[in-house]
C-alpha positions in Angstrom: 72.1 70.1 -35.7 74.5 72.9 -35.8 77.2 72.2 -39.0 79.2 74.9 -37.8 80.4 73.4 -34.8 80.4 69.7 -36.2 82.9 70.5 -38.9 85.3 72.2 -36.7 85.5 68.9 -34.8 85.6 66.4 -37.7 88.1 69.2 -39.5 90.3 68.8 -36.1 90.2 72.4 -36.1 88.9 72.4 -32.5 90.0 69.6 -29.9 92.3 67.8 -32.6 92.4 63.8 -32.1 95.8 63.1 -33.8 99.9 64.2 -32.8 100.9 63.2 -36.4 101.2 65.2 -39.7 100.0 61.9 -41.5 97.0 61.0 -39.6 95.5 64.7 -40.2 96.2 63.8 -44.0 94.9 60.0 -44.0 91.8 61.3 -41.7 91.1 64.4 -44.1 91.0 62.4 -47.3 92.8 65.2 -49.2 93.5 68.7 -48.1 93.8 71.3 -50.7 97.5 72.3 -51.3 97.3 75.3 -53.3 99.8 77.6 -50.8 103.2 75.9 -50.7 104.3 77.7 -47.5 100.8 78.1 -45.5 99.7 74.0 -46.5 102.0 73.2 -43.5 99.9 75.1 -41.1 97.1 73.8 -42.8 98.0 69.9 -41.7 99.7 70.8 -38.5 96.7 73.3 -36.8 94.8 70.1 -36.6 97.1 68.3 -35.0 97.6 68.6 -30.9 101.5 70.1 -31.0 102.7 71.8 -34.4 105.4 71.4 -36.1 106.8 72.5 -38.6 110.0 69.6 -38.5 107.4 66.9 -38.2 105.5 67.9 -41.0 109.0 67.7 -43.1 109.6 64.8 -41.5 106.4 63.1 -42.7 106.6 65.1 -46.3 109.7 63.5 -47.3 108.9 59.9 -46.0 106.5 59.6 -48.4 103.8 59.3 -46.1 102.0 62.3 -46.9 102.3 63.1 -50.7 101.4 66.6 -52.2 100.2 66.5 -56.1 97.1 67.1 -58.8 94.2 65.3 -57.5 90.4 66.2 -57.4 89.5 69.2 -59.3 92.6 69.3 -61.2 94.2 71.2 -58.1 97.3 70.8 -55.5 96.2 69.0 -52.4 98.0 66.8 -49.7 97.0 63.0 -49.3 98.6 59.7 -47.2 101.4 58.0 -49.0 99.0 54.9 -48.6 96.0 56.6 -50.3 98.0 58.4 -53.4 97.4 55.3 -56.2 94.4 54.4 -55.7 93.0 58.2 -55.6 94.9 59.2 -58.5 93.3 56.0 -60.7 90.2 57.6 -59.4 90.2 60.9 -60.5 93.4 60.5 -63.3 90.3 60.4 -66.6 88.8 63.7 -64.8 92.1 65.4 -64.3 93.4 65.2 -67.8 90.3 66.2 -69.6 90.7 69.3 -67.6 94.7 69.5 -68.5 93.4 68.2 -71.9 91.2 71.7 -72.0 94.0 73.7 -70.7 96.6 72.9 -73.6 94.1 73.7 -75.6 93.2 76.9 -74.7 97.0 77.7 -74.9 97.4 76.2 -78.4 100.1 73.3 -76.7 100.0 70.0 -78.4 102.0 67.3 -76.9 102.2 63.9 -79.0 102.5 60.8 -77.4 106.4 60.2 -79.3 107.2 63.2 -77.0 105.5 62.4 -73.8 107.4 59.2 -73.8 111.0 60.3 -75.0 110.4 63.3 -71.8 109.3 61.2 -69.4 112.4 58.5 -70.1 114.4 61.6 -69.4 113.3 62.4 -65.9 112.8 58.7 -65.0 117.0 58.3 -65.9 117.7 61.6 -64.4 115.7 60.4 -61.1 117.1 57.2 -61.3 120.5 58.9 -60.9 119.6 61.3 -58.5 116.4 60.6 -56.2 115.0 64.3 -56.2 114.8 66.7 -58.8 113.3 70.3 -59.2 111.7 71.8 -62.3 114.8 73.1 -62.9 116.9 70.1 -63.2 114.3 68.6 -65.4 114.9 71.2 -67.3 118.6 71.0 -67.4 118.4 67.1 -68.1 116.2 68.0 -71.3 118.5 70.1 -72.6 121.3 67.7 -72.3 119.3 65.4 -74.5 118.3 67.7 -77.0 115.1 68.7 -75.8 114.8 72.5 -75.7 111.4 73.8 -74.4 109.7 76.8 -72.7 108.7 77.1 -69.1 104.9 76.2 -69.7 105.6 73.0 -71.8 107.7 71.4 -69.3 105.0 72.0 -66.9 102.5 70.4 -68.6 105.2 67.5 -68.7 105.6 67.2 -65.6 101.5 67.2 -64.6 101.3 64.3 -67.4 104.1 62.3 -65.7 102.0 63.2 -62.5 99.0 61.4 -63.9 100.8 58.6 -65.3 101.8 57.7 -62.3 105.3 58.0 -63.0 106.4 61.1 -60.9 105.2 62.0 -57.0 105.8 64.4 -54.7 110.2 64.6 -53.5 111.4 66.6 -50.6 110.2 69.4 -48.7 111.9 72.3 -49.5 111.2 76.2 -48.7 109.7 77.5 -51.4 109.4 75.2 -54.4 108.3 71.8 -55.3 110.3 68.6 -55.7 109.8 65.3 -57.6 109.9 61.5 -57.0 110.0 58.6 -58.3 106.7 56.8 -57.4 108.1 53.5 -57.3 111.1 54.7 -55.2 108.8 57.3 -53.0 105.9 55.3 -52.4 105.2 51.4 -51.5 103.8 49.1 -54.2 99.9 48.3 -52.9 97.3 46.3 -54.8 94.8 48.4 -57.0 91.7 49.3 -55.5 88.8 48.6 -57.9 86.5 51.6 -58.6 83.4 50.9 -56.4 85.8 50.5 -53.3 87.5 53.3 -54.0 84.6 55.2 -54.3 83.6 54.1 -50.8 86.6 54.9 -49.5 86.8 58.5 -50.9 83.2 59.2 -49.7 84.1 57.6 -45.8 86.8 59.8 -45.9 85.0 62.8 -46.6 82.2 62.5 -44.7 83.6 61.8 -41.2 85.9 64.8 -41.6 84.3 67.3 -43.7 81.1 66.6 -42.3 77.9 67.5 -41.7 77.8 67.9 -45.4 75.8 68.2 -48.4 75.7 65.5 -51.6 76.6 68.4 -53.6 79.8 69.5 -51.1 81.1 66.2 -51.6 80.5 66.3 -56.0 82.1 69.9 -55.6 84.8 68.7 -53.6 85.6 65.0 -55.2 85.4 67.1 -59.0 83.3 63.6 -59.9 80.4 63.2 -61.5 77.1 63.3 -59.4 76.4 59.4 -60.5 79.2 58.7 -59.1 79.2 60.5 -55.8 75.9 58.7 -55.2 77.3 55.7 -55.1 79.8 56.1 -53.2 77.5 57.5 -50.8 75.2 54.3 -51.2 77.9 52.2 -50.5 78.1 53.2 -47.0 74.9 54.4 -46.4 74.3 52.2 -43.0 77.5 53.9 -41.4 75.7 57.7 -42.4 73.7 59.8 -40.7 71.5 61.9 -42.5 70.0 65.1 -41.2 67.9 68.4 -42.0 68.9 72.2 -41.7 67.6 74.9 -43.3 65.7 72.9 -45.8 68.9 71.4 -46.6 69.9 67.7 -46.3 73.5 67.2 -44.7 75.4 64.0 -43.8 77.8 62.5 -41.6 79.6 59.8 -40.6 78.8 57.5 -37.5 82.3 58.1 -36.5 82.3 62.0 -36.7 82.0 64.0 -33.7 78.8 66.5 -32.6 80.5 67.0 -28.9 83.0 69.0 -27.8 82.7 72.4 -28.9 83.4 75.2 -27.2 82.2 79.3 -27.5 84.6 81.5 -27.9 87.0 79.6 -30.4 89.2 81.6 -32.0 90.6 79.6 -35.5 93.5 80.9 -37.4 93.1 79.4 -41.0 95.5 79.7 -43.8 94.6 80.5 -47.6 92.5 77.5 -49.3 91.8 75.6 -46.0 89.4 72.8 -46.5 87.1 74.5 -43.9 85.8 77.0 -46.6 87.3 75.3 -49.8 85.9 71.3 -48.9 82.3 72.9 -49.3 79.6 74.3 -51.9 77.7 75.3 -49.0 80.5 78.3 -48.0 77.6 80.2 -46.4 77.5 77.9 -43.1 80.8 79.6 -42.3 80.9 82.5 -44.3 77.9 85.2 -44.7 77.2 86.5 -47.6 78.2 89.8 -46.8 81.8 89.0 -45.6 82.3 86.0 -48.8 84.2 88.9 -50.6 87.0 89.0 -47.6 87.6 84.9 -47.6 87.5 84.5 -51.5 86.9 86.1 -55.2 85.2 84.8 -57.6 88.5 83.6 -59.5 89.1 81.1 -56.9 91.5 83.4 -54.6 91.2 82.1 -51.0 92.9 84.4 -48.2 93.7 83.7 -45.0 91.2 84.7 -42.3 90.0 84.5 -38.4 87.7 82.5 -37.1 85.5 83.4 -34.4 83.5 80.2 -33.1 83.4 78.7 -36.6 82.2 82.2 -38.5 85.1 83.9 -40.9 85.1 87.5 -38.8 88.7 88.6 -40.0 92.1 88.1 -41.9 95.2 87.8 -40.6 99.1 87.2 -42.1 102.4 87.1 -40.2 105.7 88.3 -42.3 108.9 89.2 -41.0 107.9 87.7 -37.5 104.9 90.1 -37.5 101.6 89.4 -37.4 98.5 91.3 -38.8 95.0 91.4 -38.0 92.1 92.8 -39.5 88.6 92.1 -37.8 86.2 93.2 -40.4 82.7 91.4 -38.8 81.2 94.4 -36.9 79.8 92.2 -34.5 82.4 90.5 -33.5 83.5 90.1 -29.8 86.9 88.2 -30.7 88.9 87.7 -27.4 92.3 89.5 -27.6 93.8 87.1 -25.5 92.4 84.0 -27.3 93.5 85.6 -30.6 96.8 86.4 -29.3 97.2 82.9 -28.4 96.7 81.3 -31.9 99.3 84.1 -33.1 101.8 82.2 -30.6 101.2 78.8 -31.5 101.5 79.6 -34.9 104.8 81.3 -33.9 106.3 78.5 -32.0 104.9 76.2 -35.5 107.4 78.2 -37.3 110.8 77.8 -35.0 109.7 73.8 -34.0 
């Protein structure tokens, strides 16, 4: 088994299956989110034509929704996955807002979580989209005066009530929805499926992986992970490296791969971030140049699966930095990621 070259196929970094934003997002389970501008590269490098119109196009349908999820973080999921997902990890993710109030000494009572969130469901109901500002704006109208950090937290606890989603895509800053006007009204998903579900979803596209990738990943607890695992044991296949026990799915890919792969990956891609086990892709040596230890991702080159560089294109330049002193990186390979990220930007 070689996990290196099996996750660049599941991940649709190499060879991608699917033409559409959506199916990347549906097929990945969740991608992490954290980089408003580079997530868009993120979703559309695994598709077979990028586009950065398509992806907008997608975004603002609804079906692919961008929002707090699994380890309290931004990530991208399907429009048609978004409920059920949320109800998953929702007790999770506000213990860990829960923790973060805390630590700044913010206490919100439930008489003011309700009276907020009436305001932005009127001012949504008048206006379909709204940005952090206009929340802001619509607060103040009713009497509600509050600094920047508050109405954040507002916002996330609207987020986990279900109440607010993802709005439109604009260039630099995030928008809000309506749920019930955004997304479609589906029946709930009872926990066991659910947890099937997530752990299918993982597996054929983040594998081979590791039991304790997919706990890292999910931000469940281990008991849990098991069983989602359990549940769809007969469709996994299970297998040994390095004294390590990795699993796929029946319908991930092993075939296909081919030397010399040069991989332009933004900040936080799930390549590095979907994994506990980094040190498949990354070795130890280099970790320092793909991520710190405060959770700061980068973006950087891939070279057959192995991060070798970083890279970053500004202005309509682009910069490369090939730290791995064994790399034999083809110029003319890199130079053609460089141009399809280009022609991402102006399509």
């Amino acid at each position: 088994m070689n996990p290196v070259s099996a996750r660049l196929l599941n991940q649709q970094l190499i060879c991608p299956q699917f033409t559409s934003p959506h199916d990347v997002v549906e097929w990945m389970g969740a991608l992490q989110a954290q980089e408003f501008r580079l997530m868009r590269w993120a979703v559309e490098m695994r598709t077979k034509r990028p586009s950065a119109k398509t992806f907008k196009k997608d975004y603002d349908e609804g079906r692919i929704v961008r929002g707090h999820l699994f380890r309290t973080t931004w990530q991208l999921v399907a429009g048609e996955d978004w409920r059920w997902m949320l109800e998953l990890c929702k007790a999770n993710a506000l213990r860990g807002l829960a923790g973060w109030m805390n630590s700044n000494g913010v206490s919100i009572p439930r008489a003011e979580q309700d009276a907020v969130q009436q305001v932005f469901y009127d001012h949504l109901t008048l206006h379909r989209i709204a940005q952090k500002a206009d929340f802001a704006k619509a607060l103040e109208e009713k009497g509600f005066s509050m600094e920047d950090q508050r109405l954040s937290y507002h916002i996330r606890l609207s987020e986990y009530s279900g109440l607010l989603c993802s709005g439109d895509l604009y260039a630099l800053k995030q928008s809000y929805a309506l749920t019930e006007k955004k997304l479609p009204p589906l029946s709930p998903v009872p926990r066991e499926e659910a947890l099937a579900l997530l752990a299918r979803k993982y597996f054929r596209s983040h594998g081979p992986a590791t039991l304790e990738d997919f706990v890292w990943w999910s931000g469940l607890g281990i008991t849990e992970c098991k069983q989602g695992l359990e549940a769809i044991r007969p469709e996994i296949i299970e297998e040994r490296w390095k004294k390590l026990t990795f699993y796929r799915h029946r319908d991930s890919r092993t075939r296909g791969f081919r030397s010399g792969t040069v991989t332009l990956l933004p900040s936080y891609d799930e390549y590095l971030i979907g994994y506990k086990s980094r040190h498949v892709a990354v070795h130890p040596d280099h970790s320092h140049r793909a991520h710190n230890n405060r959770g700061i991702f980068w973006p950087v080159i891939l070279l057959d699966g192995e991060v070798v560089g970083n890279w970053s294109y500004a202005a309509g330049k682009p910069s490369v930095d090939i730290f791995h002193p064994l790399a034999q990186v083809d110029e003319l390979a890199l130079e053609a990621q460089l141009e399809r990220y280009r022609k991402f930007l102006v399509k």
